[in-house]
C-alpha positions as CSV (number, residue, x, y, z in Angstrom):
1,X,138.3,18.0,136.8
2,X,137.7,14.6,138.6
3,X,138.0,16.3,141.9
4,X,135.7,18.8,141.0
5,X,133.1,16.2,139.6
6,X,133.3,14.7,143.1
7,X,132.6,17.3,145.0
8,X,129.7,18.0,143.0
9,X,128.7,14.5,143.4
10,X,129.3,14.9,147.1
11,X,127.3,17.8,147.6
12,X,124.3,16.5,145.5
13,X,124.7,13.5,147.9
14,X,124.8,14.7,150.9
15,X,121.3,15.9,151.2
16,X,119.8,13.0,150.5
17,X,121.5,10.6,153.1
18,X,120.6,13.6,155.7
19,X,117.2,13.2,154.9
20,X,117.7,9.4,155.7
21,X,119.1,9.0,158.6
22,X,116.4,11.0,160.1
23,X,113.8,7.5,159.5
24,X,110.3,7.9,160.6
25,X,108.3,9.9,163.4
26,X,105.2,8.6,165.6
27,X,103.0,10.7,167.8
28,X,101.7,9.6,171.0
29,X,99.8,10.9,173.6
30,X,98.1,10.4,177.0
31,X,95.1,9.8,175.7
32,X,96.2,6.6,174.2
33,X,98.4,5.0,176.9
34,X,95.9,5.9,179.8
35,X,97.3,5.7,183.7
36,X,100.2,4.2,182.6
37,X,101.5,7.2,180.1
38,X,105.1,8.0,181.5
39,X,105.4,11.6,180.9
40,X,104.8,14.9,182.3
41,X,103.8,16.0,179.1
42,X,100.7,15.4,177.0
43,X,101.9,14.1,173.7
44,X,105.8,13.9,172.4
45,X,106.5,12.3,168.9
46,X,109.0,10.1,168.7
47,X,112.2,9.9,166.2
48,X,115.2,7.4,165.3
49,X,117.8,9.2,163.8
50,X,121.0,8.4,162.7
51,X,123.4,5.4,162.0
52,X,123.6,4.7,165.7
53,X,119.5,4.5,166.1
54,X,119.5,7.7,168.3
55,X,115.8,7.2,170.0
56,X,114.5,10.8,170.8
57,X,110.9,12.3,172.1
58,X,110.2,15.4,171.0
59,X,107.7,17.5,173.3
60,X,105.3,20.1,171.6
61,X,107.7,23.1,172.7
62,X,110.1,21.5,170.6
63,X,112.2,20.1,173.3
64,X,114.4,17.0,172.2
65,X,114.7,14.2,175.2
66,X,117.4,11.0,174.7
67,X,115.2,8.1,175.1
68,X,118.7,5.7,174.9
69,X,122.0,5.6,175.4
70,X,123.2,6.5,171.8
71,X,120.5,9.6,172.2
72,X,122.5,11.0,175.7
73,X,126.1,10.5,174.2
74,X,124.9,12.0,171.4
75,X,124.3,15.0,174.0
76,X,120.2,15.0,173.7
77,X,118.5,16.2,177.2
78,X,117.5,13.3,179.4
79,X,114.3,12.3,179.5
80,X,114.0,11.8,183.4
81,X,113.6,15.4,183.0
82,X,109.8,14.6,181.8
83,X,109.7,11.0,183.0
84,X,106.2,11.1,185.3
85,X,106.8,9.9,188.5
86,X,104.9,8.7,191.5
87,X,105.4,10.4,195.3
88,X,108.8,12.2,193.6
89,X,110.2,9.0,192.5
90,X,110.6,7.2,189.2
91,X,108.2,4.0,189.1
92,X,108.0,1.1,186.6
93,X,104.2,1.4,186.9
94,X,105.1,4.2,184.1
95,X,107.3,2.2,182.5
96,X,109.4,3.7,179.2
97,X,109.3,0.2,177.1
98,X,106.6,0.9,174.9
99,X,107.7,4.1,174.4
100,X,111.1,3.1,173.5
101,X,109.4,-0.3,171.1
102,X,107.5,2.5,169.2
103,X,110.5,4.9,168.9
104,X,112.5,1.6,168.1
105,X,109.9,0.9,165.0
106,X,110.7,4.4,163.6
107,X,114.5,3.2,162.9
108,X,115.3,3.2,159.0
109,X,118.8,1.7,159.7
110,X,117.3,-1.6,160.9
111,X,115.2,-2.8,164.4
112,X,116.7,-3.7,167.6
């Protein structure tokens, strides 16, 4: 009976703690960063998920790009893939940090 009571207890659980590890989401877009927007793409919104703060941009087609490390272990495309470049090579002028301090802000497990 106690086993079965825990399991039920469990599976009533289980749900809920999905739903918060999954923290908040943020859209951004070109048209707020200006020259210095970093992507190829026009807008992504930006997650933290998990224990391990797993920062992720999610593009409109519903692509998933790791914006850190915990995001590319975790097996999450790399965002390179989308990162905007200048004459075919990756420049700080389009620098990820803001990106990542807004992703970063959507964490329910705590800030960096």
């Amino acid at each position: 009976m106690k086993n079965a009571l825990l399991i039920i207890m469990l599976l009533g659980i289980t749900p809920l703690l999905s739903g918060c590890l999954e923290g908040k989401s943020q859209r951004i877009s070109r048209d707020s960063f200006g020259d210095t927007w970093p992507f190829t793409v026009d807008t992504v919104e930006l997650r933290c998920i998990g224990f391990d703060n797993k920062l992720l941009a999610v593009s409109r087609a519903k692509i998933i790009y790791a914006l850190n490390q915990a995001a590319r272990k975790a097996g999450y495309r790399p965002v390179e893939s989308i990162w905007r470049r200048q004459d075919g090579i990756i420049s700080s002028e389009f620098s990820l940090k803001p990106v990542i301090k807004i992703a970063e802000k959507q964490c329910v497990w705590g800030n960096f």
